[in-house]
C-alpha positions in Angstrom: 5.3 6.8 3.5 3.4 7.1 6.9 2.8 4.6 9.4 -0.1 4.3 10.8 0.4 6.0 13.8 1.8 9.0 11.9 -0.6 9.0 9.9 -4.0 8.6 12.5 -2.1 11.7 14.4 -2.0 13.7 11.3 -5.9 13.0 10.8 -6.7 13.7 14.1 -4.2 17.1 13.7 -6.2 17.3 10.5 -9.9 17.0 12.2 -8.9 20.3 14.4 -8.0 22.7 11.7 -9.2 24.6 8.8 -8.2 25.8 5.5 -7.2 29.7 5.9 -8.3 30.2 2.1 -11.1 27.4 1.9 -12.0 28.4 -1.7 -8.2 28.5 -2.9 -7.9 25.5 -0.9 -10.3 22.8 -2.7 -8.6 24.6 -5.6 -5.4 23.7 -4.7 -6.4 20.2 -4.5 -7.9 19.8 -8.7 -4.3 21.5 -9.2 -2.5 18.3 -7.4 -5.0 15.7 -8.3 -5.0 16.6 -11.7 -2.4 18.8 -12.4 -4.8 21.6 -14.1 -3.8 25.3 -13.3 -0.5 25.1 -13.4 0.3 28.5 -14.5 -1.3 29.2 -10.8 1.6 27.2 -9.1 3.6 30.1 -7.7 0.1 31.2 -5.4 -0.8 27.4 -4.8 3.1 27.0 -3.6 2.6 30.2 -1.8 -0.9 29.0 0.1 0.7 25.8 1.2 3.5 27.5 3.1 0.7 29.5 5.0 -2.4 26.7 5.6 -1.2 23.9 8.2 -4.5 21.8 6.9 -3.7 21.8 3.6 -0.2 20.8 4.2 -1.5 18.2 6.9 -3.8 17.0 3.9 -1.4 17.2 1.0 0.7 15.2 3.1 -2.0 12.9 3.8 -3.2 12.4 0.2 0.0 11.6 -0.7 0.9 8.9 1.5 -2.1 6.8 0.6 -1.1 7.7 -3.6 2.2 5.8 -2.8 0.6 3.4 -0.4 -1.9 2.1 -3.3 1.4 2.1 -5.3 2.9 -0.5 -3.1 -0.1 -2.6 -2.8 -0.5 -2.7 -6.9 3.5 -3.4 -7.4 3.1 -6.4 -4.5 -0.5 -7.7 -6.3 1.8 -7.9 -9.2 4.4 -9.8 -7.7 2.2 -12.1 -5.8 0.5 -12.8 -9.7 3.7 -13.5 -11.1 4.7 -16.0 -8.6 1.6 -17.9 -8.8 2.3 -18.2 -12.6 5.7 -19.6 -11.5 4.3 -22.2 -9.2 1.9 -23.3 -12.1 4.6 -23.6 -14.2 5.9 -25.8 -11.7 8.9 -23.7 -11.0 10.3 -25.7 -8.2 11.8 -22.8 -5.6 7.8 -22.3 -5.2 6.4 -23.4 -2.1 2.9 -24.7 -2.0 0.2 -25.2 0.3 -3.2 -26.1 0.5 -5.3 -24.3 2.7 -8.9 -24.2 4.3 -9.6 -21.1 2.0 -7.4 -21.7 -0.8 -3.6 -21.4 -1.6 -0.2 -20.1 0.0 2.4 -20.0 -1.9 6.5 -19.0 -0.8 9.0 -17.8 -2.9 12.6 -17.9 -0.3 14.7 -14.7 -1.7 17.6 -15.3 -3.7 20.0 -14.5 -0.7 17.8 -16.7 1.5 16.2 -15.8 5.0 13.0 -14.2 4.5 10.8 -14.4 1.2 7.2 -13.7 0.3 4.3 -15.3 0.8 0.8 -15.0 -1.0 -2.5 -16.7 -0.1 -5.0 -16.9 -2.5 -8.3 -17.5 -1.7 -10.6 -20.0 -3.4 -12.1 -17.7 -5.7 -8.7 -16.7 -7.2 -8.8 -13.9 -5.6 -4.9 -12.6 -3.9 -5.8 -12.0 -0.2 -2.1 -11.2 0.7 1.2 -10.3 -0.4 3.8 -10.3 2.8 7.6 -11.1 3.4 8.1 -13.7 6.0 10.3 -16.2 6.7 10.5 -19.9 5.8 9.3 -21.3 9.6 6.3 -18.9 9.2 5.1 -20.0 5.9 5.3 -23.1 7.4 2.6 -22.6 10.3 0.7 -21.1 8.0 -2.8 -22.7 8.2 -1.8 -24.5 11.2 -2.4 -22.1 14.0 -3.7 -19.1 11.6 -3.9 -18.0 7.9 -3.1 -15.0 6.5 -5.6 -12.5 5.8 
């Protein structure tokens, strides 16, 4: 995956160039998001070694696909360890906070675990790893967003 600033300098990179086969191009891109044409793969393979803006925006595309991976796999997790706390699973931290909940699950081999603030609505604002000490200050000086 791309951080952020890889990513911004391949949008700006992006932003100054153009697809050298624009029609073959937005083609290319059914073929990836939906994997139709395949018997076309050779030319599509072909096209990408020549167009730097549609390697720029295949590379692009795919870094947000496995960033919206991450985010679902961590909404997930941040579910199941709300079910744990309301099972009253003791290694789940609670806390009660202007906007809702925080709750802290320490990893098994201690240090850092995860956090997850839920707002009042039920809704899962966050899913982060942090330590102990942070989860701690957490609605003292700031909450999670």
């Amino acid at each position: 995956m791309l951080n952020s600033d890889e990513a911004q300098a391949l949008w700006v990179r992006l932003n100054d160039l153009k697809c050298v086969s624009p029609d073959f191009g937005s083609d290319l891109f059914a073929y990836v998001f939906l994997g139709e044409l395949s018997r076309l793969r050779p030319q599509y393979e072909s096209h990408l070694l020549r167009c730097e803006h549609c390697q720029i925006a295949l590379k692009l595309y795919r870094s947000q696909h496995d960033s919206g991976k991450v985010l679902v796999e961590y909404l997930e997790i941040g579910k199941k360890i709300i079910e744990e706390a309301r099972a009253e699973n003791r290694t789940i931290e609670t806390k009660t906070l202007s906007s809702g909940m925080a709750y802290f699950r320490p990893h098994e081999q201690g240090g850092l675990g995860l956090t997850v603030v839920v707002h009042s609505d039920g809704e899962v604002s966050s899913v982060e790893e942090q330590s102990r000490e942070d989860f701690a200050s957490v609605g003292h000086t700031q909450e999670l967003i």
